[in-house]
MARVEXRO-659887 format. One record per residue (C-alpha): residue in three letters; x, y, z. Coordinates in nm, 4 decimals. Last residue first. Example, Ala and Ser with C-alpha at 12.3 -4.5 7.8 and 13.67 -1.06 7.14 Angstrom:
{'Ser' {1.3670 -0.1060 0.7140}};
{'Ala' {1.2300 -0.4500 0.7800}};
This chain:
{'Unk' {10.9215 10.1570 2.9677}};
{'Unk' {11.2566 10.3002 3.0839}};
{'Unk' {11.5853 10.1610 3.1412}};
{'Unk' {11.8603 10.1815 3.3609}};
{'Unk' {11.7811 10.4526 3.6277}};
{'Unk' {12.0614 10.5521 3.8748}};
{'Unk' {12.0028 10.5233 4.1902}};
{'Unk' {12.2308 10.2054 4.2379}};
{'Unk' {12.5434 10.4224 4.1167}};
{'Unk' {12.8076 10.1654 4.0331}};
{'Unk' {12.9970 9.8322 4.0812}};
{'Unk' {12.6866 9.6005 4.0729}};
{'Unk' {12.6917 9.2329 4.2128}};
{'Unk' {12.5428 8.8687 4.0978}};
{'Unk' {12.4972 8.6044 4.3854}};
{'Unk' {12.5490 8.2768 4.3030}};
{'Unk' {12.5734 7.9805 4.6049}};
{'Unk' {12.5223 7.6191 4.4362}};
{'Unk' {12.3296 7.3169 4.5090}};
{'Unk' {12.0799 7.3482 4.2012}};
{'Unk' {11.7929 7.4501 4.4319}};
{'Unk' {12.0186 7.6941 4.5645}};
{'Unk' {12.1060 7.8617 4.2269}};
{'Unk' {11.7659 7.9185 4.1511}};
{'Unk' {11.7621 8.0901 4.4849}};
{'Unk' {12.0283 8.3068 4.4584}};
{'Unk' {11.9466 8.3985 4.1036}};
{'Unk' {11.5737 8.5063 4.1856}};
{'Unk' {11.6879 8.7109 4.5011}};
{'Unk' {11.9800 8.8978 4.3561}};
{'Unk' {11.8050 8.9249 4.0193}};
{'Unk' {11.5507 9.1379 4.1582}};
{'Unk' {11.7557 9.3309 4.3942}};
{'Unk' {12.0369 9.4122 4.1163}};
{'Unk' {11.7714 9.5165 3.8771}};
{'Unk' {11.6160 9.7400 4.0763}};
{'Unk' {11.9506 9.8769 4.1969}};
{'Unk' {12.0433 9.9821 3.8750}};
{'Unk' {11.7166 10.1573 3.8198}};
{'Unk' {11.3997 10.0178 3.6582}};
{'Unk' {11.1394 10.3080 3.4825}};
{'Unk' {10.7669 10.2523 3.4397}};
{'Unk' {10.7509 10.3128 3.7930}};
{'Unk' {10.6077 10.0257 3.9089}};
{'Unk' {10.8034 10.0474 4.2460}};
{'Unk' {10.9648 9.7136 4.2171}};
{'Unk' {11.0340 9.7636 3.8298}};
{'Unk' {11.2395 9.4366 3.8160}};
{'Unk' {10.9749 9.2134 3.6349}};
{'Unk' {10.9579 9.4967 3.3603}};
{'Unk' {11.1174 9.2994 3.0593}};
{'Unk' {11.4246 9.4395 3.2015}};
{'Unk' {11.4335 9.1790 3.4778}};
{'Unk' {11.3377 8.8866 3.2471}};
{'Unk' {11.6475 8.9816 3.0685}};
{'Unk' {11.8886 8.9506 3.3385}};
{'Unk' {11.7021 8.6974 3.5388}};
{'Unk' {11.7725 8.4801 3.2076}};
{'Unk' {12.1292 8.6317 3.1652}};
{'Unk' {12.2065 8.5364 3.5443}};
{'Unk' {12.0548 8.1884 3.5380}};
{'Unk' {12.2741 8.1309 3.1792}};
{'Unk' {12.0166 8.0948 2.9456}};
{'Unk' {11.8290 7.7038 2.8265}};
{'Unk' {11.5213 7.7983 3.0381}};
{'Unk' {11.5028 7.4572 3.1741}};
{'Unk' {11.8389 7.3974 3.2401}};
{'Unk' {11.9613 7.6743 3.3970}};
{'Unk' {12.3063 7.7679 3.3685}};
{'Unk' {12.5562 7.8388 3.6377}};
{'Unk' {12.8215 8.1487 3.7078}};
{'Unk' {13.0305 7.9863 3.9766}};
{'Unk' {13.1341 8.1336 4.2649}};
{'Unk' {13.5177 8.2394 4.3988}};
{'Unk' {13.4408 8.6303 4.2557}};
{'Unk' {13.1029 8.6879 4.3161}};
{'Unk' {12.8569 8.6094 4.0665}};
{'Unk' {12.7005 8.7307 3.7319}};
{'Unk' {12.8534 9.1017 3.7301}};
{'Unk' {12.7088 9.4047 3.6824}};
{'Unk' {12.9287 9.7171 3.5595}};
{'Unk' {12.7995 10.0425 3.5669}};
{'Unk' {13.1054 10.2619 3.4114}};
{'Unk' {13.1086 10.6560 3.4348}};
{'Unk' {13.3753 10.6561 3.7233}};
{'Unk' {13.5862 10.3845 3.6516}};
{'Unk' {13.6255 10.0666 3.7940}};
{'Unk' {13.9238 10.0221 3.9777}};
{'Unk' {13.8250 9.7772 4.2920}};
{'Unk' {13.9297 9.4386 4.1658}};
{'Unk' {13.8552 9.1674 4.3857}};
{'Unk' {14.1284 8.9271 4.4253}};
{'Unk' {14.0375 8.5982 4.2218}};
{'Unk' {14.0008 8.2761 4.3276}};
{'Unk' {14.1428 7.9768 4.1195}};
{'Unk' {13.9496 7.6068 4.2093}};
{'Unk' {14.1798 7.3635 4.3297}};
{'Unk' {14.0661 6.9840 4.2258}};
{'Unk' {14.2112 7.0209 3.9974}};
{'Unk' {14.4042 7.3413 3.8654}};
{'Unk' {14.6515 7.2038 3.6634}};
{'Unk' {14.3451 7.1087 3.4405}};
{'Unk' {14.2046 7.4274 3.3593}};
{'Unk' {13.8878 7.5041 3.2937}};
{'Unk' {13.7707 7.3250 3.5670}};
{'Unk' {13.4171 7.1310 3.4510}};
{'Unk' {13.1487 7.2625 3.7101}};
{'Unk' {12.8613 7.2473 3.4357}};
{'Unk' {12.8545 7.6715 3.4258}};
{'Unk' {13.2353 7.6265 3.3752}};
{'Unk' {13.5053 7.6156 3.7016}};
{'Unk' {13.8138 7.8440 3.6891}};
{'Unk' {13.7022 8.0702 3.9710}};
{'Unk' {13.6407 8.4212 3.7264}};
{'Unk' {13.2970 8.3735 3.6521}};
{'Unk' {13.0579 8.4579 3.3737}};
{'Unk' {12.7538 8.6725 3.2564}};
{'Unk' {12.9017 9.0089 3.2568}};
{'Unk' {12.6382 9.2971 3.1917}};
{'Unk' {12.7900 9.6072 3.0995}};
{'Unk' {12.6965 9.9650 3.0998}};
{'Unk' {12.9186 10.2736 2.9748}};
{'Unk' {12.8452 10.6127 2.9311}};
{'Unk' {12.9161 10.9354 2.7524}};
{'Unk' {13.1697 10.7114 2.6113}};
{'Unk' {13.5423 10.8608 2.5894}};
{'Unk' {13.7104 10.6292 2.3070}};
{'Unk' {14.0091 10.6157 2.5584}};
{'Unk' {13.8042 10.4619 2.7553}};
{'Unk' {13.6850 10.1732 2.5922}};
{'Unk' {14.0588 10.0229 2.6020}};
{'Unk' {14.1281 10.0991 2.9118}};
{'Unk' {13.8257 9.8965 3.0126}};
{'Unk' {13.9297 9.5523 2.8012}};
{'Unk' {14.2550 9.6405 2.8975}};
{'Unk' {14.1413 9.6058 3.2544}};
{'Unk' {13.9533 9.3030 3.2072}};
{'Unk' {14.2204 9.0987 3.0177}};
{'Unk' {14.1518 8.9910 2.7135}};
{'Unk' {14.2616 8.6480 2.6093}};
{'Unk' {14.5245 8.4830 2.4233}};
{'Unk' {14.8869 8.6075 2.4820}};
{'Unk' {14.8311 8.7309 2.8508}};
{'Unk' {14.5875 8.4247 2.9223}};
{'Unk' {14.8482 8.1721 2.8514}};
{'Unk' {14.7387 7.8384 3.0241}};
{'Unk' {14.3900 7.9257 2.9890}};
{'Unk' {14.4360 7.8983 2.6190}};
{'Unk' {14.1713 8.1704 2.4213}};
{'Unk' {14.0377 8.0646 2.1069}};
{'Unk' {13.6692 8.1600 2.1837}};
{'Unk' {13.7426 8.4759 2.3803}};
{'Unk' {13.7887 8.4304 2.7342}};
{'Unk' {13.7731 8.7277 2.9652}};
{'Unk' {14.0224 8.7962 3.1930}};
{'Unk' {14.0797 8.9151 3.5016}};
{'Unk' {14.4201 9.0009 3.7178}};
{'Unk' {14.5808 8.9596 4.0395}};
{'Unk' {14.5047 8.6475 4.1174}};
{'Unk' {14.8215 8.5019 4.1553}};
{'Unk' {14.7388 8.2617 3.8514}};
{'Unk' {14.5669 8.4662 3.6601}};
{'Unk' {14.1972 8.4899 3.6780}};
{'Unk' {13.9541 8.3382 3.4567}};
{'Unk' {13.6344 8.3963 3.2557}};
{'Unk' {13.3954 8.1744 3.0221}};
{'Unk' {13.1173 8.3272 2.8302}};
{'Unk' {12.8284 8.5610 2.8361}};
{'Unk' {12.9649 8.8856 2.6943}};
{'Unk' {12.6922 9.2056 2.7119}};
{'Unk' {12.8405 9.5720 2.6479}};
{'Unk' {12.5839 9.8839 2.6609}};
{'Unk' {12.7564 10.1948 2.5355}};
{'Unk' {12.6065 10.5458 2.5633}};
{'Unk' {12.7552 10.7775 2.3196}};
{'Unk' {12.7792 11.1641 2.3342}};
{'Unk' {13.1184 11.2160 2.5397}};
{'Unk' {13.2937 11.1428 2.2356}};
{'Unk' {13.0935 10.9559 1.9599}};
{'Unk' {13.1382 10.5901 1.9462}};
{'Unk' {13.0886 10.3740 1.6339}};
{'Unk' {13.4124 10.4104 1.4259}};
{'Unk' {13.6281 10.3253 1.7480}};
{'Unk' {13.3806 10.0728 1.8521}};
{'Unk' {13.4317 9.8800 1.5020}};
{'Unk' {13.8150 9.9326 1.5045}};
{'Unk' {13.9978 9.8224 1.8486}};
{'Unk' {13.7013 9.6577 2.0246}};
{'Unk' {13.5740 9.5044 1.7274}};
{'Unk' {13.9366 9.4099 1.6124}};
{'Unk' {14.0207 9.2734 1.9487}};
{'Unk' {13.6927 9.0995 1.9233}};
{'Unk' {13.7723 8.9561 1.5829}};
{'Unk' {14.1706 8.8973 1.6749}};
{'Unk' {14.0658 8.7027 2.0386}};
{'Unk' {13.8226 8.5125 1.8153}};
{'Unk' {13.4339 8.5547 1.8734}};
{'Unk' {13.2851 8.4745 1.5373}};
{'Unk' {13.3861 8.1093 1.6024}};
{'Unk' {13.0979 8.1192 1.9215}};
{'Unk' {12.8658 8.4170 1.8788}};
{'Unk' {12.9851 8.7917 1.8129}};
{'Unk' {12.7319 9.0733 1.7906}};
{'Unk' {12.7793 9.4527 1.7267}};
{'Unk' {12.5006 9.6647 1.7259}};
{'Unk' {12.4979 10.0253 1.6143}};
{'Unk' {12.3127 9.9574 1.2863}};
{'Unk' {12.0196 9.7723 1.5171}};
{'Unk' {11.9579 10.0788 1.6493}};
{'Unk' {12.0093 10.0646 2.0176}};
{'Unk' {11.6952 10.1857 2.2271}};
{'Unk' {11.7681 9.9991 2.5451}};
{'Unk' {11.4541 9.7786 2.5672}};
{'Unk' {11.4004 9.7404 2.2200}};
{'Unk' {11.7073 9.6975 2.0364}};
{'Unk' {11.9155 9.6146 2.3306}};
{'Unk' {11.6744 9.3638 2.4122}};
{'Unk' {11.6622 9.2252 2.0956}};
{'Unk' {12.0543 9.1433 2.1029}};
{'Unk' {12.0203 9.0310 2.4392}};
{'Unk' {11.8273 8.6823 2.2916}};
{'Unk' {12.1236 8.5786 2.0770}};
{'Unk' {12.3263 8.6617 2.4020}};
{'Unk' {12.1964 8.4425 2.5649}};
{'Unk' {12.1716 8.1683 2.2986}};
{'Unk' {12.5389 8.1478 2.2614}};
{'Unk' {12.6109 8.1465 2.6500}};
{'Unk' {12.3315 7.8267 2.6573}};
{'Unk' {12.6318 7.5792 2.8272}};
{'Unk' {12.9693 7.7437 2.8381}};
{'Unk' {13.1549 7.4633 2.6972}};
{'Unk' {13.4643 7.3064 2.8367}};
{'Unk' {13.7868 7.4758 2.6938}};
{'Unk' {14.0768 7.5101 2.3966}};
{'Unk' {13.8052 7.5402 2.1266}};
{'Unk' {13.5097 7.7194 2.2516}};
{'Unk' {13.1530 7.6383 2.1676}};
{'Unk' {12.9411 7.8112 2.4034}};
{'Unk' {13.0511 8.1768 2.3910}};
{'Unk' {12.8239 8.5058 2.3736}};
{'Unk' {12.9468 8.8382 2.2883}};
{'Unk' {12.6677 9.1626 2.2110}};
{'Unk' {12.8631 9.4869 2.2074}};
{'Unk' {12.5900 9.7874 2.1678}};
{'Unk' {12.6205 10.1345 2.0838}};
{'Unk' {12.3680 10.4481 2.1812}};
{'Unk' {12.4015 10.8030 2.0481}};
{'Unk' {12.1769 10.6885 1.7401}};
{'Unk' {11.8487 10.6874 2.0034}};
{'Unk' {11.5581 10.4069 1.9416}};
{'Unk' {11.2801 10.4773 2.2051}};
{'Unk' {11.2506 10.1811 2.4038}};
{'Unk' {10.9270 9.9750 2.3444}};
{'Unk' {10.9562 9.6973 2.5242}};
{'Unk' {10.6498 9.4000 2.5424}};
{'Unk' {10.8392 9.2056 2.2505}};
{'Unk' {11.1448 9.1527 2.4615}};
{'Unk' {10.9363 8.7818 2.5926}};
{'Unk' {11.1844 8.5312 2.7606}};
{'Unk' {10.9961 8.2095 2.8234}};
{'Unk' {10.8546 8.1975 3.1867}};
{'Unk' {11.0202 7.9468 3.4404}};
{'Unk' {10.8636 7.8929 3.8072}};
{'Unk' {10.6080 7.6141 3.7488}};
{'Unk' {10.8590 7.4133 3.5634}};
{'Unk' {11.1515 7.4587 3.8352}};
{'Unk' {10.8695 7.3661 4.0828}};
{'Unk' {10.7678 7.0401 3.9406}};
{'Unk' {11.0899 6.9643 3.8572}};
{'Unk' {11.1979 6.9499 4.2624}};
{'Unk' {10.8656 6.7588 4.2752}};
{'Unk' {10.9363 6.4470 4.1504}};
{'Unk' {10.8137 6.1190 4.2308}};
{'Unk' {10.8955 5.8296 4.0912}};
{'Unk' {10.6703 5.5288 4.0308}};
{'Unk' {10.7584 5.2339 3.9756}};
{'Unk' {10.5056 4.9619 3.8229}};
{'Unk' {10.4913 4.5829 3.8846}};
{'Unk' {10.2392 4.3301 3.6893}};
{'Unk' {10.1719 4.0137 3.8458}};
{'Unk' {10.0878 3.7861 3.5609}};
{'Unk' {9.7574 3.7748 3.4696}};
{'Unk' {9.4804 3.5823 3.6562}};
{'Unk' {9.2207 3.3597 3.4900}};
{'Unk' {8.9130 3.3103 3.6900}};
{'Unk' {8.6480 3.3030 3.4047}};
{'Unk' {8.5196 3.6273 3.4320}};
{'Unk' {8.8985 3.7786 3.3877}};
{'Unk' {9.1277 3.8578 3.6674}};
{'Unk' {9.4092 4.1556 3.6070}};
{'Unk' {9.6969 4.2115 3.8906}};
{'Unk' {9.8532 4.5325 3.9357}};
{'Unk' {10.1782 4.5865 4.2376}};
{'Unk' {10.2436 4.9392 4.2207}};
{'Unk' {10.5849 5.0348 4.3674}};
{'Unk' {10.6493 5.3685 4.5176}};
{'Unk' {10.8968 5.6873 4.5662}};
{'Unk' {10.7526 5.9628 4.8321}};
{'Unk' {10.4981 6.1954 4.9002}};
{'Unk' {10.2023 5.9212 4.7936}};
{'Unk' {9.9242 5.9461 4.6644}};
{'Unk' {9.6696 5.8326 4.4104}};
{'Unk' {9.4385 5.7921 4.1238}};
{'Unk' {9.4022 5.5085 3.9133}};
{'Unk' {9.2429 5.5152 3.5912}};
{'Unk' {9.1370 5.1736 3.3710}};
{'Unk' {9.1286 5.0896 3.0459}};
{'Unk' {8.9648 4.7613 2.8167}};
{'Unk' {8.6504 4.9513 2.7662}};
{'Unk' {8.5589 5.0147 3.1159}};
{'Unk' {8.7617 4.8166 3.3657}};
{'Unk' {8.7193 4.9605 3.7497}};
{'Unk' {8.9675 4.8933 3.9914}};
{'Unk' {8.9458 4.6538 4.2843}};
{'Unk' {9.2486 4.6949 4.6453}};
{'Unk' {9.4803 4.4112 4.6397}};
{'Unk' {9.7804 4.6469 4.5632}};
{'Unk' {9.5521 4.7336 4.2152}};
{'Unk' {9.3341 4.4788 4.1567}};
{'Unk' {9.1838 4.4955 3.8101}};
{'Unk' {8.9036 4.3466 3.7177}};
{'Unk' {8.8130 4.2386 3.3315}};
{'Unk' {8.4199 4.1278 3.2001}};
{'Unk' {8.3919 4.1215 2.8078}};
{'Unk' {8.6174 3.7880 2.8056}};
{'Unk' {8.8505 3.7832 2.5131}};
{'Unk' {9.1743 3.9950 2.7447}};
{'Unk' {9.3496 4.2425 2.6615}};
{'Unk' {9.3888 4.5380 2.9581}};
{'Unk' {9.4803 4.9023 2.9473}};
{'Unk' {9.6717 5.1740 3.1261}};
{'Unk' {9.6395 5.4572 3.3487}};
{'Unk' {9.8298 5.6800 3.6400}};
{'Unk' {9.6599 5.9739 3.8015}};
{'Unk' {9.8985 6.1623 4.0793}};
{'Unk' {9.8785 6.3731 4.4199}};
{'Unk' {10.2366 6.3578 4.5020}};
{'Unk' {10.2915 6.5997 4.2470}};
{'Unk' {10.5101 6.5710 3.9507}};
{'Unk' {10.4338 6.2157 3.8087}};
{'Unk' {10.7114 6.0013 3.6607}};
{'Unk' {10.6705 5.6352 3.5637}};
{'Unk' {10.8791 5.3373 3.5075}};
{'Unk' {10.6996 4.9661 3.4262}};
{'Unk' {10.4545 5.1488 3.1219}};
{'Unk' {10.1112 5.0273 3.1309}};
{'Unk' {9.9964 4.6886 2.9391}};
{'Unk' {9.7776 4.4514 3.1399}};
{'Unk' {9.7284 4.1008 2.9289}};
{'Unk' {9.4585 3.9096 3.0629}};
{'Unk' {9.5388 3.5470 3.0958}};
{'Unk' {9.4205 3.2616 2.8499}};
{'Unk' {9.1809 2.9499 2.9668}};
{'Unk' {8.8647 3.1140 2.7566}};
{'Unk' {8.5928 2.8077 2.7420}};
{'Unk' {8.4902 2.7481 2.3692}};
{'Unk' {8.1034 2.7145 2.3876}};
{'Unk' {7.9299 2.4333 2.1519}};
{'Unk' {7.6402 2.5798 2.1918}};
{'Unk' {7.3684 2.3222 2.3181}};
{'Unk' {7.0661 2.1635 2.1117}};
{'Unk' {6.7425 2.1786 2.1908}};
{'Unk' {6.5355 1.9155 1.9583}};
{'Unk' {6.2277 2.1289 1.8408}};
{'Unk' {5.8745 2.1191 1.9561}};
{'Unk' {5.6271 2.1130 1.6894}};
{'Unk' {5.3529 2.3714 1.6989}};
{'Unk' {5.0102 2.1499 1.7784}};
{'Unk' {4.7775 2.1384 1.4661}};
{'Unk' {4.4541 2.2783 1.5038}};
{'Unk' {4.2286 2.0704 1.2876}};
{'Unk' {3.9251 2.2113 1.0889}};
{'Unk' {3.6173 2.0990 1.1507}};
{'Unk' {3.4114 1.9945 0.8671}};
{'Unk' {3.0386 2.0657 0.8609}};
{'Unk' {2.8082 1.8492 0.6400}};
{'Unk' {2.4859 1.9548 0.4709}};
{'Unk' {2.2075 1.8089 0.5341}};
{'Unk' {1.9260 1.8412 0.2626}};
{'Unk' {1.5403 1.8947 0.4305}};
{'Unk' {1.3165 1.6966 0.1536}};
{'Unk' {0.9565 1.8001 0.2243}};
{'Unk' {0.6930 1.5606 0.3580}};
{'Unk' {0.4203 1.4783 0.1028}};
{'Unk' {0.5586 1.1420 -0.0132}};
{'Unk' {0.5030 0.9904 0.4083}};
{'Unk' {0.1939 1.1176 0.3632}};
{'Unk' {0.0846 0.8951 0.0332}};
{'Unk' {0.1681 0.5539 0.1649}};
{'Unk' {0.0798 0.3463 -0.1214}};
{'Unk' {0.0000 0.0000 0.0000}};
């Protein structure tokens, strides 16, 4: 039998729903770094021998090492390591060893490293103390009535050197341009070979002769150099570049010629500045002559200067005229000069008398000469009122 409901009902189609799969991530194999372990030292590298000039003092160096992480012990007391260098500040008033040691992450130690340590104060002060030579500050008004004779002797033939006397009197020749005034036409100067006993007798003899006016011209004379008595003392001389010291008479001028000399040209004036010594010893305490070790010759003092003549001397008779290192002048030529620059105007006059000058370089010279282990005190034979230079 026909069953004609059940071919009335409606056809519902079914459609199928497919879930999609989630998929778990996939967990992959770990597998360690093959990691090289470092076994190698640090390096340190800083110099083994080091000079600082206070007792307050920064020293630094570096360290090598592969590991990113480097301490430094320092006298067992940690450093900081940034970028492979380390500072280290410290103190101490005297001489030290610094014992370093460097220690990577990894335990490895370097080798003890040891640095000395000097320090040095005594060039500390020197340094502090020393200004270069400046003329360029003077502005003396240039006068044709004035001469100058410029002399300076380091290299000489038949002695020790006079350390730096060629330089100061390179350096006096501007000064008595500008300071004193001299035109350069009127300025005789003689350095090492030019400074022969004939070429300064000839100077002194011929080119001063055609220079000097009577009673009109001022002379200024500079010689930095070696000097020497004779053998009883009883005379002076000044070394020219050729001179013996074992015949003075023949081969060097003697100080008293040297004056009788300029007077019979009848200066208005005369002013020198004698930057050497007379006890047979250089500026480097070599004898000058070698009968003479370990005796050194003293001079009488000679009392005869003449009336119109200042005359200022480096040192007293039995001293020695010294250099100074770290200027590179004779200490009495470099006080000398500094002096006229202005440093000796004690009353800021804008004018420096003879006894100015004296004074100032009296107490600088003194004590530079102190710190070197040495007594120099320069002198003046003439009138201490009257006024040098002007400015």
């Amino acid at each position: 039998m026909y069953d004609w409901h059940a071919s009335r009902i409606p056809k519902t189609s079914v459609k199928k729903t497919e879930v999609a799969k989630v998929e778990e991530p996939k967990q992959e194999e770990f597998k360690p770094e093959n990691q090289v372990v470092d076994n190698d030292p640090p390096v340190i590298d800083i110099a083994e021998n080091i000079t600082v000039y206070d007792t307050s003092y920064e020293i630094k160096g570096s360290v090598k090492d592969k590991s990113d992480k480097i301490f430094i012990e320092i006298d067992g007391q940690p450093v900081q390591v940034k970028d492979g260098k380390f500072y280290v500040k410290r103190y101490s008033p005297i001489d030290e060893q610094i014992k370093i040691i460097a220690i990577d992450q990894w335990g490895n130690k370097s080798k003890e490293k040891l640095v000395n340590v000097k320090i040095n104060l005594q060039e500390t002060l020197v340094v502090e103390k020393i200004e270069p030579l400046n003329p360029s500050k003077l502005t003396g008004k240039t006068s044709d009535s004035k001469v100058a004779l410029i002399i300076g002797i380091e290299k000489y033939s038949e002695s020790p050197d006079a350390q730096y006397a060629n330089l100061d009197a390179q350096y006096f020749f501007d000064y008595a341009r500008k300071g004193f005034g001299v035109n350069p036409k009127n300025i005789k100067i003689l350095v090492d070979e030019d400074a022969t006993f004939i070429e300064t007798s000839k100077v002194v003899n011929k080119w001063l002769k055609s220079k000097i006016v009577k009673d009109k011209s001022d002379l200024i004379v500079f010689f930095a150099g070696h000097g020497l008595s004779s053998s009883n003392g009883k005379e002076l001389f000044l070394l020219s570049q050729d001179s013996d010291p074992d015949l003075l008479d023949i081969t060097a001028y003697s100080r008293t010629k040297f004056f009788d000399n300029i007077l019979k040209l009848n200066p208005k004036s005369v002013t020198m500045f004698l930057d050497t010594c007379y006890s047979g010893v250089s500026r480097d305490e070599e004898m000058l002559l070698a009968s003479a070790r370990p005796l050194r010759i003293v001079a009488e003092e000679q009392s005869e200067i003449p009336n119109n003549f200042t005359i200022f001397s480096a040192s007293e008779l039995n001293q020695i005229s010294s250099g100074l290192k770290e200027a590179k002048h004779g200490i009495f030529s470099y006080y000398l000069m500094k002096g006229l620059e202005g440093n000796a105007d004690l009353n800021n006059d804008k004018a420096i008398t003879n006894g100015e000058l004296l004074a100032y370089m009296d107490e600088n010279v003194s004590q530079k000469a102190a710190e070197l282990g040495r007594e120099q005190n320069p002198s003046l034979s003439g009138d201490p009122n009257k006024v040098l230079i002007s400015y």
